[in-house]
PASEKE-568101 format. One record per residue (C-alpha): residue number from 1; chain; y, x, z. Coordinates in nm, 4 decimals. Example, Ala and Ser with C-alpha at 12.3 -4.5 7.8 and 13.67 -1.06 7.14 Angstrom:
<sites>
   n chain       yy       xx       zz
   1     A  -0.4500   1.2300   0.7800
   2     A  -0.1060   1.3670   0.7140
</sites>
This chain:
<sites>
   n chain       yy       xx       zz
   1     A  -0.0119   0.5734  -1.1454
   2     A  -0.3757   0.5973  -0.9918
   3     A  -0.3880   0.5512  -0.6412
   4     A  -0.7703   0.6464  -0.4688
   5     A  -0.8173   0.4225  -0.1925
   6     A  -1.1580   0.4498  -0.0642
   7     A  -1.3715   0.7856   0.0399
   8     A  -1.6114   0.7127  -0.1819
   9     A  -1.4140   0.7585  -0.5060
  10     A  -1.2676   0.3880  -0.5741
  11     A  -0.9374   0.4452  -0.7598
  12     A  -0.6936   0.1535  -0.8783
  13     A  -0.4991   0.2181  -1.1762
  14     A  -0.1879   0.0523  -1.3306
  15     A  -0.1667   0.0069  -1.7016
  16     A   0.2285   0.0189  -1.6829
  17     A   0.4890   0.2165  -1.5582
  18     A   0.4784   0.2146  -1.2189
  19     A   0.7064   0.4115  -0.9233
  20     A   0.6106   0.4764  -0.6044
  21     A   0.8911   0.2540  -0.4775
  22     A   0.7769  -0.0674  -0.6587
  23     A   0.5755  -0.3578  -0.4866
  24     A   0.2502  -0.4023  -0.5671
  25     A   0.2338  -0.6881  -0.7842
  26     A   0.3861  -0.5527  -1.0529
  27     A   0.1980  -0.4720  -1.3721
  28     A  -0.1347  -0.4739  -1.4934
  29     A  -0.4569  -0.2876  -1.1933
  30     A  -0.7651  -0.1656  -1.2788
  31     A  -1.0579  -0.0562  -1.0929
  32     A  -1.1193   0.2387  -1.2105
  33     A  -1.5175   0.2951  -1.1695
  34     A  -1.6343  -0.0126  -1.3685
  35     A  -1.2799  -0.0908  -1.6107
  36     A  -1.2379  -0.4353  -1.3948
  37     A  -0.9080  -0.5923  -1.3825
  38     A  -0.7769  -0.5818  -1.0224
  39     A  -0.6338  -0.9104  -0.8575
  40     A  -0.4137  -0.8715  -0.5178
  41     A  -0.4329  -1.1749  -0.3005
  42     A  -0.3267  -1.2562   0.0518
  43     A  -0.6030  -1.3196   0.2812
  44     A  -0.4752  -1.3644   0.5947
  45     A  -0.1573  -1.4470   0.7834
  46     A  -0.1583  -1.0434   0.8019
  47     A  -0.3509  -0.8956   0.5337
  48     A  -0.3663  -0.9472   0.1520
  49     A  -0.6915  -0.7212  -0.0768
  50     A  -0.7802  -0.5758  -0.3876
  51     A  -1.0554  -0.8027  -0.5479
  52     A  -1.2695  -0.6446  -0.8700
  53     A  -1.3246  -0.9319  -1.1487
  54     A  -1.6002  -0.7344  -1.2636
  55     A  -1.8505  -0.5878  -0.9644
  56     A  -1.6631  -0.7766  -0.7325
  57     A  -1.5418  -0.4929  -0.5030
  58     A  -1.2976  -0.5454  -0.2370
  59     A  -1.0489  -0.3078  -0.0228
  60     A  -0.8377  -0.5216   0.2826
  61     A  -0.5570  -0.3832   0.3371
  62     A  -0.2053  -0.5137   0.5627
  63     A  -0.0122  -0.7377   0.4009
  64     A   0.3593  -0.5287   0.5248
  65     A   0.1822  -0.2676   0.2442
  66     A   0.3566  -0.4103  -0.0226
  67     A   0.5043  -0.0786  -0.2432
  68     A   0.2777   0.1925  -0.3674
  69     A   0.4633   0.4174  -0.1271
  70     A   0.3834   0.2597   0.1779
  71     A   0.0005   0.2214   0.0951
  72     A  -0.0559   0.5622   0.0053
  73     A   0.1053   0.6477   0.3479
  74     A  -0.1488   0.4227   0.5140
  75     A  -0.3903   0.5383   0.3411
  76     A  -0.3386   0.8847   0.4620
  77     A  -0.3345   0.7501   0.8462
  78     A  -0.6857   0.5679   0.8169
  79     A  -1.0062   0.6613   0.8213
  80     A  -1.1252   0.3754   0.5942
  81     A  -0.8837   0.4566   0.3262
  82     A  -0.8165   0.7731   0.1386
  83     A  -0.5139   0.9414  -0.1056
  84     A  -0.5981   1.2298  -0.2749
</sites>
């Protein structure tokens, strides 16, 4: 499943099997742009982010997000964020 989360182009990718209905953590992410592995950590009381290893890029996002489903539907509400 690729998911594109920034207007720019930034896409994460899972190297597993992923559905739509499954939280976040599972399986291996990938930024797609530079091939980085993707960590997800919580960053707040509210809000958890995507963090590149590789060029260190970084997308904050709410930490009720927690299924595939429910961040492309932000996604779609914010200007920050995109789905396509």
């Amino acid at each position: 499943m690729n998911i594109q989360i920034t207007k720019q182009g930034d896409t994460i990718e899972t190297q597993s099997n992923v559905s739509a209905d499954m939280n976040l953590n599972y399986g291996l992410l990938s930024h797609r742009f530079c091939s980085g592995f993707i960590d997800i950590n919580q960053i707040s009381k509210t809000h958890q982010s995507f963090s590149c290893r590789r060029c260190n890029f970084r997308f904050v996002f709410p930490l009720v997000l927690n299924t595939w489903n429910k961040l492309r539907k932000y996604l779609k509400s914010t200007p920050n964020g995109r789905e396509g």
